[in-house]
N, CA, C and O of each residue as an XYZ file, in Angstrom:
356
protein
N       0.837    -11.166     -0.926
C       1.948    -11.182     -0.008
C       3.117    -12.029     -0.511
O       4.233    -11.794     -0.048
N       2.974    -12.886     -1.319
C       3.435    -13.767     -1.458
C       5.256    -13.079     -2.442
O       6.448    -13.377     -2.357
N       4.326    -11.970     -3.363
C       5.372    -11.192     -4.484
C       5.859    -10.375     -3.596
O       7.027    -10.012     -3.732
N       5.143     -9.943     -2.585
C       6.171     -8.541     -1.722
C       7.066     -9.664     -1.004
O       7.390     -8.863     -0.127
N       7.515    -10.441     -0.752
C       7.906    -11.368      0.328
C       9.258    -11.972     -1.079
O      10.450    -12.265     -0.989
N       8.517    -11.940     -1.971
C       9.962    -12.647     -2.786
C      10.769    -11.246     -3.214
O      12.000    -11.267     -3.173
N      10.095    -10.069     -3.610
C      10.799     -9.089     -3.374
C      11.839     -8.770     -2.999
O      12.913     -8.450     -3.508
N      11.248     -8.934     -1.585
C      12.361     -8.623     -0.554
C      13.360     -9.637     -0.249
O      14.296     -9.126      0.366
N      13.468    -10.546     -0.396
C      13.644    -12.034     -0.858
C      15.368    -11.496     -1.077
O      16.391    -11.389     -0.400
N      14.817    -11.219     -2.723
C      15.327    -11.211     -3.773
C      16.451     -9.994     -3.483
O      17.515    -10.164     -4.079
N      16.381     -9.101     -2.861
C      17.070     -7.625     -2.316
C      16.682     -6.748     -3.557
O      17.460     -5.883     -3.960
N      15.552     -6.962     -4.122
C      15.044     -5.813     -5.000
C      14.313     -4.877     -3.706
O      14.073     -5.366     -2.602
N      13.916     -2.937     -4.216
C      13.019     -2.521     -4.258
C      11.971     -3.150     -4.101
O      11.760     -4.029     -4.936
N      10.773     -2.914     -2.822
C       9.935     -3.120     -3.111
C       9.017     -1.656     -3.177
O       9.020     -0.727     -2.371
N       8.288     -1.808     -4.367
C       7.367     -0.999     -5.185
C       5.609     -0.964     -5.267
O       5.165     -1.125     -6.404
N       4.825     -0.812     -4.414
C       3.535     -1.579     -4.596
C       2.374      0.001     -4.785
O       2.240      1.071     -4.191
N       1.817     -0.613     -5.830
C       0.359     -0.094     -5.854
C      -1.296     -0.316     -6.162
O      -1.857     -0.513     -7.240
N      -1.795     -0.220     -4.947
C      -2.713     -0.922     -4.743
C      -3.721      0.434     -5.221
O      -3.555      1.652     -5.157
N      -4.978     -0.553     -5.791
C      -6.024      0.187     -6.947
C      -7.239     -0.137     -6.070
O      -7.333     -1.191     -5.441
N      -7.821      0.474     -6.067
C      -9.008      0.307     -5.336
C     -10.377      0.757     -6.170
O     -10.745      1.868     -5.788
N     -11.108      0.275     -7.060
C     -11.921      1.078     -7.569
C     -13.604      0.785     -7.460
O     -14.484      1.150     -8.239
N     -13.717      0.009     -6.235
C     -14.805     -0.199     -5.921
C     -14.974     -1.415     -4.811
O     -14.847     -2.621     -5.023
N     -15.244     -0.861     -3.773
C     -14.868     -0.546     -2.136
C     -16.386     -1.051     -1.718
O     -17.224     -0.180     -1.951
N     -16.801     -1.990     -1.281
C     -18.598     -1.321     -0.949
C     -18.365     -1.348      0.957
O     -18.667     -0.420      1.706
N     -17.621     -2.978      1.463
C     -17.317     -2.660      2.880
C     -15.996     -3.753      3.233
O     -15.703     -4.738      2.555
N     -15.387     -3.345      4.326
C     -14.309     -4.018      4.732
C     -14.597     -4.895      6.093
O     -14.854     -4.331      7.157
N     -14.528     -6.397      5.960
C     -14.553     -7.444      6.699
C     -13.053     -6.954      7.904
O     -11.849     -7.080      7.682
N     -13.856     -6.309      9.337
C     -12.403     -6.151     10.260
C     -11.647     -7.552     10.540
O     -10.757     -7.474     11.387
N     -11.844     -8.696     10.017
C     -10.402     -9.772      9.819
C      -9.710     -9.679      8.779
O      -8.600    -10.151      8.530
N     -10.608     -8.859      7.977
C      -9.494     -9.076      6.357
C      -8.265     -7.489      6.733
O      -7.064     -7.288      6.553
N      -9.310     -6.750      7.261
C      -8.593     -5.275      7.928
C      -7.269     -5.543      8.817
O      -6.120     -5.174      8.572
N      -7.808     -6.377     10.047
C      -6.304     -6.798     10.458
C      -5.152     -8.071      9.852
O      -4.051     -8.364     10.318
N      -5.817     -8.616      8.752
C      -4.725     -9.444      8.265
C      -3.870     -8.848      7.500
O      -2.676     -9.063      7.708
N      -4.336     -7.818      6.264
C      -3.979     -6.700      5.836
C      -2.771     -6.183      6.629
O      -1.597     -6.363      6.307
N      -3.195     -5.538      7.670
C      -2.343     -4.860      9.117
C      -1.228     -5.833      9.388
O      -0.084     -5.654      8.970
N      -1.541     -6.696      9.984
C      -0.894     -7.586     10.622
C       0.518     -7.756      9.028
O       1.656     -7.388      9.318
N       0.307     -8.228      7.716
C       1.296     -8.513      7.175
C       2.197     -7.481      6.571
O       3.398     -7.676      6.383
N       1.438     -6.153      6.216
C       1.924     -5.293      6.013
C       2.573     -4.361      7.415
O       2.850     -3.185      7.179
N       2.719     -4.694      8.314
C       3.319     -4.442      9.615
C       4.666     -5.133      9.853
O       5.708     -4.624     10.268
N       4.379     -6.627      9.440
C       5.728     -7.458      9.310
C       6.595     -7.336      8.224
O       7.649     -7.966      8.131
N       6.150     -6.492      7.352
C       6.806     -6.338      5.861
C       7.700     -5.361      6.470
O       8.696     -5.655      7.131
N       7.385     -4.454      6.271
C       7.193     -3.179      6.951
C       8.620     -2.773      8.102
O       9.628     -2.069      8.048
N       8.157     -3.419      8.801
C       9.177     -3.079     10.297
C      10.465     -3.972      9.861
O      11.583     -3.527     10.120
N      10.340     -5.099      9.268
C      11.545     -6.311      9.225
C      12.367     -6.293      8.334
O      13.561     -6.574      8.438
N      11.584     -5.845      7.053
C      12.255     -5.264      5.954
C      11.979     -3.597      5.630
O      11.482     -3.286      4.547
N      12.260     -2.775      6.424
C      12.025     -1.438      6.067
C      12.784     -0.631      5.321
O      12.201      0.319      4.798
N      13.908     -0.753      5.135
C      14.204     -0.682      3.705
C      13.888     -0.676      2.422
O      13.822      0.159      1.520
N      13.662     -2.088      2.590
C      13.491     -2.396      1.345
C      12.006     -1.906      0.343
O      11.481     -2.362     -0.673
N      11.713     -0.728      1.280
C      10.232     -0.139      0.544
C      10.188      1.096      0.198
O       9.864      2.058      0.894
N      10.546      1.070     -0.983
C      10.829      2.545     -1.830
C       9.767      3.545     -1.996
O      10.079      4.726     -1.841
N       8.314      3.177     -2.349
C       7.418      3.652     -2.454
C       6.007      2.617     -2.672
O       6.085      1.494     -3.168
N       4.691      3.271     -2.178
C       3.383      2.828     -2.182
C       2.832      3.797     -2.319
O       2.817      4.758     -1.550
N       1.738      3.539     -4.397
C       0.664      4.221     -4.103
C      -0.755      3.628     -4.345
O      -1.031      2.595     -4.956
N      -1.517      4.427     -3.790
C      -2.883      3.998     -3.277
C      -3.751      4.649     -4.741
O      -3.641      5.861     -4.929
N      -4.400      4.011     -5.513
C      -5.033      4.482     -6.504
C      -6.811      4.207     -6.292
O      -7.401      3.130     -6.384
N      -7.389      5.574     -5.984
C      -8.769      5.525     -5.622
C      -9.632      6.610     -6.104
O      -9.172      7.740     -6.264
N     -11.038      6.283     -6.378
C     -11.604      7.454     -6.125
C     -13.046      7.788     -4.961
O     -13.971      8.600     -4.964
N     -12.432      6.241     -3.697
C     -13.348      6.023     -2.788
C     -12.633      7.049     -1.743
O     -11.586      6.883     -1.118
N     -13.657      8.327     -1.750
C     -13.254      9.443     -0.676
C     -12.547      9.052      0.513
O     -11.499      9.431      1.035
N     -13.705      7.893      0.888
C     -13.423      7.355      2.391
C     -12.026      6.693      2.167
O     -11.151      7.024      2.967
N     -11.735      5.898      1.291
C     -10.495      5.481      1.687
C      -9.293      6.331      0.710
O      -8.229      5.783      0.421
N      -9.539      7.331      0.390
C      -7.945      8.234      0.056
C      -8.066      8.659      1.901
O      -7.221      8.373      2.750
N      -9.256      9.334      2.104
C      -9.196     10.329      3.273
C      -8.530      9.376      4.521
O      -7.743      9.830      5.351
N      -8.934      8.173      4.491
C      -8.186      7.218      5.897
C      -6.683      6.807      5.337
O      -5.874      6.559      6.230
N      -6.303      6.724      4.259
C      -4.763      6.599      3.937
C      -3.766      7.679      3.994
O      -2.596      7.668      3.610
N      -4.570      8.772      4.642
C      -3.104     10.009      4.699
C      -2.622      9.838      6.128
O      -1.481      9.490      6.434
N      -3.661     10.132      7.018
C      -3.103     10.205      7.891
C      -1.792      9.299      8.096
O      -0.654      9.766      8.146
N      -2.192      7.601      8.237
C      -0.883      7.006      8.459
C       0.131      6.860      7.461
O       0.954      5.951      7.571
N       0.159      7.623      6.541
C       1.390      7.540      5.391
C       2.489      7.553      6.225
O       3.325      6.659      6.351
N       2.429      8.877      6.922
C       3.866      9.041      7.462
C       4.479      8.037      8.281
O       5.691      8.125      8.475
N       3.694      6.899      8.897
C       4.087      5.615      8.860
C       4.794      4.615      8.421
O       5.531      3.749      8.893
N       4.275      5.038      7.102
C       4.389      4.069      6.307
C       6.456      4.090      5.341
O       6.827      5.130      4.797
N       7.057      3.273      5.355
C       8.116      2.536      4.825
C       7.952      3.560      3.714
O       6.874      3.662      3.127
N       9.006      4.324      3.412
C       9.216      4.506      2.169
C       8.216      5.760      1.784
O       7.511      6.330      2.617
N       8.287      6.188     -0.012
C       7.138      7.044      0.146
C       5.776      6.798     -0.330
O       5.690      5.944     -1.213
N       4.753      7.325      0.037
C       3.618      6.833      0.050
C       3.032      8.438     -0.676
O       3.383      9.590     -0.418
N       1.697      7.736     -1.965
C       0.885      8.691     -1.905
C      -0.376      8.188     -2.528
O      -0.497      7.105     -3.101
N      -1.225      9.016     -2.368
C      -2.301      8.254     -3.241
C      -3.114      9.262     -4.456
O      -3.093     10.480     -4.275
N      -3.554      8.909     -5.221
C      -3.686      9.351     -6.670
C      -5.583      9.126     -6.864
O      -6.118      8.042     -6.633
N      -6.277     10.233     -7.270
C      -7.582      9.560     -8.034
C      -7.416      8.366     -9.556
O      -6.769      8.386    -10.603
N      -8.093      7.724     -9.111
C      -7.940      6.548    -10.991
C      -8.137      7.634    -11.959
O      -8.518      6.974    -12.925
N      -8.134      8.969    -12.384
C      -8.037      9.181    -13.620
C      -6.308      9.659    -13.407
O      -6.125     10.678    -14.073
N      -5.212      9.284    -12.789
C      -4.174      9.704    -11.995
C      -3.333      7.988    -12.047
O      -2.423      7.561    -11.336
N      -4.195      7.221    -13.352
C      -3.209      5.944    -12.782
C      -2.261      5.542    -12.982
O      -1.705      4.730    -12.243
N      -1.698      6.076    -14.250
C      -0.933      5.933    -14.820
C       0.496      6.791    -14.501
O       1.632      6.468    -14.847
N       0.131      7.835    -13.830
C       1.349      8.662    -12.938
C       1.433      8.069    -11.801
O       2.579      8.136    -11.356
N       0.367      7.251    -10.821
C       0.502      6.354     -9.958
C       1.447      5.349    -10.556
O       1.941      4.744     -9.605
N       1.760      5.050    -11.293
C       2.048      3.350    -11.458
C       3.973      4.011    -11.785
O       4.876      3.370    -11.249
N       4.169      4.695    -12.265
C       5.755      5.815    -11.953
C       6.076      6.433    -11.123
O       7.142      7.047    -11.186
């Protein structure tokens, strides 16, 4: 949080892609802290978020990141890891 926050800071683009390549379970406080900062990013600076992609090949979590894309700041997509390197452009 700390780099998306100077980011935006800074009046750059913000650009993020998060890799996921081995998932086993998600602690629901780490789930809503997650939420909670990427919500304040998000709504306060919405602009400033050009694109997010999600790099996975955990079914469960490409399949729970579409729905709220259209949510999401900017554009969003997500990529399998043999896909990472077109993720990261």
């Amino acid at each position: 949080m700390p780099e998306l926050q100077k980011a935006v800071e800074q009046g750059g683009g913000v650009r993020m892609l998060d890799l996921i390549d081995r998932l086993e379970e998600m602690e629901p406080g780490a789930l809503w802290e997650d939420t909670k900062a990427g919500f304040d990013l998000g709504i306060r600076h919405h602009s400033a978020w050009e694109r997010t992609a999600l790099v996975t090949d955990q079914e469960w979590m490409a399949r729970s990141a579409r729905p709220p894309a259209w949510m999401a700041p900017g554009e969003s997509k997500v990529f399998p890891d043999a896909e990472l390197e077109e993720a990261k452009t």
